[in-house]
N, C-alpha and C positions, 0 to 999 in steps of 0.2 A: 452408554455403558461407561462405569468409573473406572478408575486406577488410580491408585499410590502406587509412582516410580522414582526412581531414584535417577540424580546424572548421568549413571553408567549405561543404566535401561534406557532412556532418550537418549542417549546416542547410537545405540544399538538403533535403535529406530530410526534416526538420522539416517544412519550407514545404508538404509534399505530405500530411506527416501531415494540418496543422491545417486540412485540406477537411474533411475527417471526423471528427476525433479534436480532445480536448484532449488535451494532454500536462502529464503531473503528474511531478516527480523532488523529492529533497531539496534544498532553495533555504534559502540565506540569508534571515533579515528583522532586520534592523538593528534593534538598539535593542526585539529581541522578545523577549530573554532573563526569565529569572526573577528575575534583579536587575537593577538601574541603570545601565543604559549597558552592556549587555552584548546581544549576538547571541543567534539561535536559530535552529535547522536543522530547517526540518520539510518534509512534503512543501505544495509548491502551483506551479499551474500556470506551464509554462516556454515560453518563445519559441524560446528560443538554447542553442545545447550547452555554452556558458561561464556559467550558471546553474548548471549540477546543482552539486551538492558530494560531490567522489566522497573526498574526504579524511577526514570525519567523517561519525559515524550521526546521522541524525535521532532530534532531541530527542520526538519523538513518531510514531506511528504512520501508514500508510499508509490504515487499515482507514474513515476518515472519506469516501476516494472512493466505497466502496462501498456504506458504512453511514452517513450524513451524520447530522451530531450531530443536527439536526433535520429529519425527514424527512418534507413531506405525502402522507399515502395518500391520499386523496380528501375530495371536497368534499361538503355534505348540506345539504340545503334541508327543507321539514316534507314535501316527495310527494315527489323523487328524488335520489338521489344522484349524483357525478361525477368517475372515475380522475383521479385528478394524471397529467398529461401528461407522457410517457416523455421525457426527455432527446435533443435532437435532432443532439447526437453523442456517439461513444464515448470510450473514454479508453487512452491508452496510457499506463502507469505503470513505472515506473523503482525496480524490487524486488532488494536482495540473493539471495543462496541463503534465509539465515533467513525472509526474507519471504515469499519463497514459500511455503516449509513453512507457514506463519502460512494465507498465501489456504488452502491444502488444509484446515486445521482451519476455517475460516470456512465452505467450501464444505460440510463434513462434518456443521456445524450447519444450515447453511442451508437449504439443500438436500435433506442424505441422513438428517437426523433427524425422517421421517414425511415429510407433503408437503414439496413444496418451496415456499420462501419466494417467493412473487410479485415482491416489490417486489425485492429481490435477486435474484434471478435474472435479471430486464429487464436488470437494470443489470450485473452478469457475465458477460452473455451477448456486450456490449460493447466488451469491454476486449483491450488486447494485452498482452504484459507484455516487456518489454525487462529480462533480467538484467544486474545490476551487479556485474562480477567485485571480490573482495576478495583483493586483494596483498597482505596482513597484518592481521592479527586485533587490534581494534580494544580497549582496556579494558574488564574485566568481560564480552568475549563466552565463550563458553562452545558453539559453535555443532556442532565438533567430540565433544564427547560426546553431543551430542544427534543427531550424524547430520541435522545439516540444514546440514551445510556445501557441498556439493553439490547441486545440482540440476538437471535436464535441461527441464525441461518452461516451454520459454520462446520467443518468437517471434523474439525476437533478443538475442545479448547484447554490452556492450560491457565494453572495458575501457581506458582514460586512460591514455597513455604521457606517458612523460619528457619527451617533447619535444613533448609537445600535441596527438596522434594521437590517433589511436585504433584497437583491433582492435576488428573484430565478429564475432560470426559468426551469421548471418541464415538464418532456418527460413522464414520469410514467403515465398511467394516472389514475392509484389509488389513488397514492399522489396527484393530480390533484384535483380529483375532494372530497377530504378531507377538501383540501386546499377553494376551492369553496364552502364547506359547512360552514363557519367559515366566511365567506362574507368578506374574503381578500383584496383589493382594485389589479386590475388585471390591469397589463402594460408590454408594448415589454421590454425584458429582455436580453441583449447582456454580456454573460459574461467577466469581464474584461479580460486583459490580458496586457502583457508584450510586448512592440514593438521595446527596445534597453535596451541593458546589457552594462556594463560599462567595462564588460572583452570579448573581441572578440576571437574565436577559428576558425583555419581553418583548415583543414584532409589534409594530405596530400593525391596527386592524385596515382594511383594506387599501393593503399598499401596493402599489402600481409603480410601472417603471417611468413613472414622472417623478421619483424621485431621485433618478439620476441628474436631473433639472438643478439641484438643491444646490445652494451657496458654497455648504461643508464640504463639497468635493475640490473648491479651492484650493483648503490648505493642504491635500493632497498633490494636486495639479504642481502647488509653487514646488517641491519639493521633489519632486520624479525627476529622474536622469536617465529614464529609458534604459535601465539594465536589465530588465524582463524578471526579477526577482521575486516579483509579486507572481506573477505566472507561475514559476518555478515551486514557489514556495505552498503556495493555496491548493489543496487539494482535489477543489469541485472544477476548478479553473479548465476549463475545454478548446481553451485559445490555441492557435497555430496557425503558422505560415506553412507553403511550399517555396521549395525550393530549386533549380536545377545548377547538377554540377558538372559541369562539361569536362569532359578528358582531350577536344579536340578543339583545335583554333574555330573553324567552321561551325561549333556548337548543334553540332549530331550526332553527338556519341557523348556519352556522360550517365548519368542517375539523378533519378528525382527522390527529392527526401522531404517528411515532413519536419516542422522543427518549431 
């Protein structure tokens, strides 16, 4: 179901979100960049639909809502232990097409590689996802030969017109019919998308993981300093340690985190 809304309308809709939900999209933070006096667009949580930044990609990954860089599993004393307490709301997040594709390989780890992951799956079980149409292909994207320029599988998706609108079109049918009370003007709603990248990629054909073997991973090797930023930054990335943190000399009372 479509809608032409206006700023005022999405946040009206916001406001009915943030009962239940945080809401996460790509935001500005001033003065966050990697150099001096420079910006950075990542994802963190937004009030207002004049936040998102639907002009440029996020300098970094969405995958921290789900998988938080530091995350407590539970608490332990020397006789019982105690779950870290499940988040007392969900989260609606603000994903291109790529992204999505990105949550599916997350879930395929998490999830469908043997059990499913506990602590991730609470926290996924939670979420909405609102798609972010892309009206033209951003530098270095490459989205189109990999077939994740499209995607359907979304609760609602928007897309920022010219004159500070918006289209959606809304699968929820909560939001749905919010949106209908508010006497929205309702039209067929195709989210855009991307139909050619100016950078073409092609996989080679049966490639194995002997190709971690390969010489080219050198000039990566010479150049790592072990700051985990590749981790941080890669979105498919499923790496992690445990951790424990003791609260007592004796090391029987503390918390275990992953990280």
């Amino acid at each position: 179901m479509g809608f032409h809304v206006t700023d005022i309308q999405l946040n009206a809709l916001f406001q009915t979100w943030q009962t239940n939900y945080h809401i996460y999209a790509p935001r500005k933070f001033s003065g966050g960049g990697r150099f001096s006096d420079t910006d950075c667009v990542r994802y963190g949580e937004i009030k207002h639909a004049d936040e998102i930044v639907f002009d440029k990609k996020s300098d970094y990954s969405f995958k921290e809502i789900l998988t938080p860089v530091s995350q407590t599993l539970f608490f332990f004393t020397e006789g019982e232990t105690k779950e870290a307490d499940v988040p007392k709301k969900g989260a609606v997040i603000f994903l291109r097409s790529c992204d999505l594709h990105v949550l599916k390989r997350l879930d395929d780890m998490y999830l469908h590689n043997g059990p499913a992951d506990y602590y991730y799956q609470r926290l996924r079980e939670s979420i909405k996802i609102v798609l972010m149409g892309c009206a033209h292909s951003f530098e270095n994207c490459f989205c189109v030969s990999m077939g994740t320029n499209v995607s359907t599988n979304y609760d609602m998706s928007i897309d920022f017109q010219p004159d500070g609108t918006y289209l959606v079109d809304c699968k929820d049918e909560t939001w749905a019919k919010q949106l209908e009370a508010t006497e929205v003007p309702r039209l067929e709603v195709i989210p855009s998308h991307v139909k050619e990248n100016n950078v073409t990629v092609q996989i080679p054909e049966h490639l194995t993981a002997e190709v971690s073997k390969s010489t080219m991973w050198k000039e990566y090797d010479s150049r790592c300093i072990n700051c985990g930023r590749c981790n941080f930054v890669c979105p498919t990335c499923t790496c992690f340690t445990m951790q424990d943190l003791f609260y007592s000399e004796n090391g029987k009372v503390g918390e275990r985190r992953r990280i």
